[in-house]
Backbone as CSV, one residue per row, in Angstrom:
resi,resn,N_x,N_y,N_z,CA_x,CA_y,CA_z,C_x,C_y,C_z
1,UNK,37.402,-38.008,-32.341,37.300,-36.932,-31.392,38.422,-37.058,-30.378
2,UNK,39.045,-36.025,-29.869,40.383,-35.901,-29.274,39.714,-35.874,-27.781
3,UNK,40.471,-36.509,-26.940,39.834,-36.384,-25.190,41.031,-36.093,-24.871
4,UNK,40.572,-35.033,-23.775,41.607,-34.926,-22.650,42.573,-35.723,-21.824
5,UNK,43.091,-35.338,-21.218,44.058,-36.320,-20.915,43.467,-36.079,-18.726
6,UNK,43.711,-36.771,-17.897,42.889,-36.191,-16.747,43.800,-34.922,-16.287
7,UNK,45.125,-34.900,-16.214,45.646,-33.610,-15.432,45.325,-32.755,-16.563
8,UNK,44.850,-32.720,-17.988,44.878,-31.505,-18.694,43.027,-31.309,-18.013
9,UNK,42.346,-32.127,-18.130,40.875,-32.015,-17.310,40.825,-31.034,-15.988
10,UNK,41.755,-31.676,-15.171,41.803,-30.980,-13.701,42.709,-30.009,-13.742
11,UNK,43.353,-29.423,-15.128,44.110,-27.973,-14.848,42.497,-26.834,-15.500
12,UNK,42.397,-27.270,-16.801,41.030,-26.693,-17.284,39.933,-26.823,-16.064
13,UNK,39.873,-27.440,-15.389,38.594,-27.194,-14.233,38.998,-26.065,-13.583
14,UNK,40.098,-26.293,-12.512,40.489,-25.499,-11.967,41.021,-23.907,-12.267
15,UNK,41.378,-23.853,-13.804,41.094,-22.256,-14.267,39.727,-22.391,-13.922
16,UNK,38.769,-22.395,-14.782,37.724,-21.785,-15.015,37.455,-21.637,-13.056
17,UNK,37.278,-22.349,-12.964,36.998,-22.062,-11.201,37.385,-20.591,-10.310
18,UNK,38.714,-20.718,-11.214,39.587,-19.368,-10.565,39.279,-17.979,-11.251
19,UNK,38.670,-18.237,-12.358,37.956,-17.246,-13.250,37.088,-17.025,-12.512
20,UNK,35.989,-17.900,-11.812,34.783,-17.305,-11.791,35.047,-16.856,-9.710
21,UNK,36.064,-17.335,-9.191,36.148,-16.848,-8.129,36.385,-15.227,-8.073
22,UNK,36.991,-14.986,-9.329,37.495,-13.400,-9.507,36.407,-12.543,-9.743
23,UNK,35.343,-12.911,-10.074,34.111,-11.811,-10.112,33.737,-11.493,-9.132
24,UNK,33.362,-10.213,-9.397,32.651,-9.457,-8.153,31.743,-9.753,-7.739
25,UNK,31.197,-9.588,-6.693,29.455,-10.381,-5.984,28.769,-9.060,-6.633
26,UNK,27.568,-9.639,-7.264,26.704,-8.909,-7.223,25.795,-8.493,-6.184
27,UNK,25.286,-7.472,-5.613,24.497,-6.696,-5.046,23.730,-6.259,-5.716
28,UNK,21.840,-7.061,-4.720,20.913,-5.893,-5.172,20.778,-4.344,-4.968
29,UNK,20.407,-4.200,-6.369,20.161,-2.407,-6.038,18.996,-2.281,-5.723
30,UNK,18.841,-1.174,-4.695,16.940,-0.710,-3.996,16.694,-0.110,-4.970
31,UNK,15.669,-0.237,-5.437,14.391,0.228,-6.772,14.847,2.083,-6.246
32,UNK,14.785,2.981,-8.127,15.034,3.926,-7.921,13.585,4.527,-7.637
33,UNK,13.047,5.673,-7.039,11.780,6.230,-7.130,11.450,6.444,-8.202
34,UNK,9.716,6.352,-8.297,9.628,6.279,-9.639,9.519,4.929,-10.048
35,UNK,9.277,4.349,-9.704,9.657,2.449,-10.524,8.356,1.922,-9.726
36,UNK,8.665,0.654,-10.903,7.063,0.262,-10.146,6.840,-0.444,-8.826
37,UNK,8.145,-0.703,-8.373,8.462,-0.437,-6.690,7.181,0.643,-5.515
38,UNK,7.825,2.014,-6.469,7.672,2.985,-5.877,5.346,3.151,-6.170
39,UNK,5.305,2.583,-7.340,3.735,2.647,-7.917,3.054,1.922,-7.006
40,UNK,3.961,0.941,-6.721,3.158,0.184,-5.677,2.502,0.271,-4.355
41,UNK,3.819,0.609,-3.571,3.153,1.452,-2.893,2.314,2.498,-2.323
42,UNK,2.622,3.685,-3.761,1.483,4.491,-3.901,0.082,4.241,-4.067
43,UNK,0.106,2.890,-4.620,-1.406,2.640,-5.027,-2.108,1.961,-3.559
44,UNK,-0.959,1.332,-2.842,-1.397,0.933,-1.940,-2.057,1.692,-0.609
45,UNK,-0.750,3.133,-0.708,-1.594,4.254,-0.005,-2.930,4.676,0.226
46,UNK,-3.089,4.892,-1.584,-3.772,5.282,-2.015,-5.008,4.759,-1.537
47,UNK,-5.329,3.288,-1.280,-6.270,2.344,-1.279,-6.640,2.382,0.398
48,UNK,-5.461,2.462,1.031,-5.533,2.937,2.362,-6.640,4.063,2.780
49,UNK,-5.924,5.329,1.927,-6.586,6.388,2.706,-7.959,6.323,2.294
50,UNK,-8.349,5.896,1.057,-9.810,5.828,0.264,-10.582,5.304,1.276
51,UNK,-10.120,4.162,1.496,-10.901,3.646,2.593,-11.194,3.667,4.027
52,UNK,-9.999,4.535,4.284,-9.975,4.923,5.837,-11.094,6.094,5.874
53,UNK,-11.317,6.766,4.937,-12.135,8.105,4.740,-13.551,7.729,4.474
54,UNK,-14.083,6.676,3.653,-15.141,5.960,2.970,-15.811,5.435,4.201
55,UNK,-15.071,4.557,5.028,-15.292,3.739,6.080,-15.586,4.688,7.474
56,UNK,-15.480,5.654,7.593,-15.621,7.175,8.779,-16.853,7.547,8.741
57,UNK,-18.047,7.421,9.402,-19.199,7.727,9.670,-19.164,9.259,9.292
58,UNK,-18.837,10.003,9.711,-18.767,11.237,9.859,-18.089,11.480,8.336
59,UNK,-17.681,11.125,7.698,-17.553,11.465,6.487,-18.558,10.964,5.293
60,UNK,-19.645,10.464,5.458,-20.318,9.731,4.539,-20.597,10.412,3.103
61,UNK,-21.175,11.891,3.739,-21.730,12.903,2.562,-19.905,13.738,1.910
62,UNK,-19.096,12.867,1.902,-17.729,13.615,1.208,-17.997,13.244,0.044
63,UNK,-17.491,13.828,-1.061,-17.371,13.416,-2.328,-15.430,13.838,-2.696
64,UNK,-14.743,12.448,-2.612,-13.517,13.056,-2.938,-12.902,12.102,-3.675
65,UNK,-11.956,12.534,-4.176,-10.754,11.380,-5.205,-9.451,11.855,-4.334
66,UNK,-8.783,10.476,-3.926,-7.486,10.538,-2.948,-6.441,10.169,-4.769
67,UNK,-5.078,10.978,-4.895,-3.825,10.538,-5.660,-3.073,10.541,-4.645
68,UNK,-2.092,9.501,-5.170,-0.714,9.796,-4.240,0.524,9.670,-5.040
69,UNK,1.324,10.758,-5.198,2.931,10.051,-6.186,4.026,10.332,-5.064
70,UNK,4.884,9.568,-4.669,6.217,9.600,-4.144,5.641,9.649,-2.413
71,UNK,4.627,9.268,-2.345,4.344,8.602,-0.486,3.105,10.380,-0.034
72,UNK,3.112,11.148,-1.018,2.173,12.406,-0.936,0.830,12.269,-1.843
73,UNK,-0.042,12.081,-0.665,-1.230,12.492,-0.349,-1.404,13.682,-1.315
74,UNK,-2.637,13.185,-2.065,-3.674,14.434,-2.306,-5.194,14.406,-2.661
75,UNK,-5.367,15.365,-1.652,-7.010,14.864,-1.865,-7.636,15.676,-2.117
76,UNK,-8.994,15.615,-3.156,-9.631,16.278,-4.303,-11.347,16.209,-3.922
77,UNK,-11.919,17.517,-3.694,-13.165,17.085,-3.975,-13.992,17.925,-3.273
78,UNK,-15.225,17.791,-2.862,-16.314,18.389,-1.931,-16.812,17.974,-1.233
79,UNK,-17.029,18.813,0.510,-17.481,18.363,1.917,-18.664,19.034,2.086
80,UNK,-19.197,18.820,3.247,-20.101,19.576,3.847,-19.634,20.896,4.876
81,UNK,-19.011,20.571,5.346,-18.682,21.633,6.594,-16.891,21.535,6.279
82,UNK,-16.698,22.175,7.271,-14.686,22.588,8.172,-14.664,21.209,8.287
83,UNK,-15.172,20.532,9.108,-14.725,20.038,10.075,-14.709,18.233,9.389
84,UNK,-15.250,18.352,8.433,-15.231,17.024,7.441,-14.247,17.512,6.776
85,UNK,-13.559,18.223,6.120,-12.304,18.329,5.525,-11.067,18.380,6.241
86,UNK,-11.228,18.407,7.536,-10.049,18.684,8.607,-10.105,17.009,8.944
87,UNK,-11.479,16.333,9.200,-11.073,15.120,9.130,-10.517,13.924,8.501
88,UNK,-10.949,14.523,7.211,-10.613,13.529,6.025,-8.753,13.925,6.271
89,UNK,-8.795,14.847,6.077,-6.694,15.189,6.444,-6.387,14.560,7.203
90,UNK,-6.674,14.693,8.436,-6.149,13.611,9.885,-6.158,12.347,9.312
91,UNK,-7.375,12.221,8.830,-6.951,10.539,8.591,-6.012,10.095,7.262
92,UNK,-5.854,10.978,6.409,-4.760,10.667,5.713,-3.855,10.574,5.984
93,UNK,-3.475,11.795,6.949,-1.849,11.457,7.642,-2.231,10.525,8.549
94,UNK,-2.853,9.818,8.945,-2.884,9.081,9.812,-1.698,7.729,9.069
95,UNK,-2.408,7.329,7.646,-1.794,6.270,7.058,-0.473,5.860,7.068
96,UNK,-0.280,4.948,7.531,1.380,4.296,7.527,1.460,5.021,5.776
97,UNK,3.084,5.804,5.796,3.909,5.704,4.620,3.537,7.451,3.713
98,UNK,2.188,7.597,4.590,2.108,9.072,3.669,3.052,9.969,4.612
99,UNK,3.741,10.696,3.585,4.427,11.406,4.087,4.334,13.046,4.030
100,UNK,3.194,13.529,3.256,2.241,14.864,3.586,1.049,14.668,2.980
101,UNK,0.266,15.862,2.903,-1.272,15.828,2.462,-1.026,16.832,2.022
102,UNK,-1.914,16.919,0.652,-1.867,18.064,-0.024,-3.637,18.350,-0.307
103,UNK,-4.327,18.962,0.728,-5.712,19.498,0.652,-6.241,20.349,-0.240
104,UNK,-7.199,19.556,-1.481,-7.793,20.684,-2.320,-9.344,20.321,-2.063
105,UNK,-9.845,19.716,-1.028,-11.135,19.533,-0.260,-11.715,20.899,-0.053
106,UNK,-12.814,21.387,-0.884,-13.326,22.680,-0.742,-14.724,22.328,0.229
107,UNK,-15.213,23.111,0.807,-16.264,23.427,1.543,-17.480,23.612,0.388
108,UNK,-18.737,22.838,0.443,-20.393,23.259,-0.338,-20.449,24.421,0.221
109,UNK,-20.887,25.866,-0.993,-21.029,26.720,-0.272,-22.964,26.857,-0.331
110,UNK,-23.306,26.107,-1.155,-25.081,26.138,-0.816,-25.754,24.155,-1.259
């Protein structure tokens, strides 16, 4: 087996060294929307507002399903009165990160 000689050692070190000084730095990229970045948070919303609404005295008799895709609120289902569907909204936007509400909370009409 053939060995180097040391200055042929310390010229071969020193390329490769100078090779790898020449690359570009990588930079992280921020997660595109849509990614499970973005799922995450939604679900986390999601879990937010469920419970901010669940946990509201005044909302007990709601029956609703909260979705959220891209930081928007939407909430699904049946109240008793106005004024339980106007609340359940407030408190959705209330949540850090939602960024609208989309109300399909209908009123019991008997």
């Amino acid at each position: 087996m053939k060995s180097l000689s040391i200055p042929a050692a310390v010229f071969a070190a020193m390329t490769a060294c100078a090779a790898v000084a020449q690359l570009p730095p990588v930079q992280p990229q921020p997660a595109p929307k849509g990614t499970v970045a973005q799922s995450v948070d939604d679900a986390t919303i999601t879990s937010k507002v469920t419970n901010a609404i669940a946990e509201d005295p005044t909302l007990k008799d709601i029956e609703f399903t909260v979705d959220t895709t891209d930081a928007v609120v939407t909430l699904n289902g049946t109240a008793n009165a106005k004024d339980q569907v106007a609340r359940a909204v407030a408190i959705a936007r209330s949540i850090d990160g939602v960024k609208s509400v989309v109300n399909i909370l209908a009123v019991k009409t008997s």
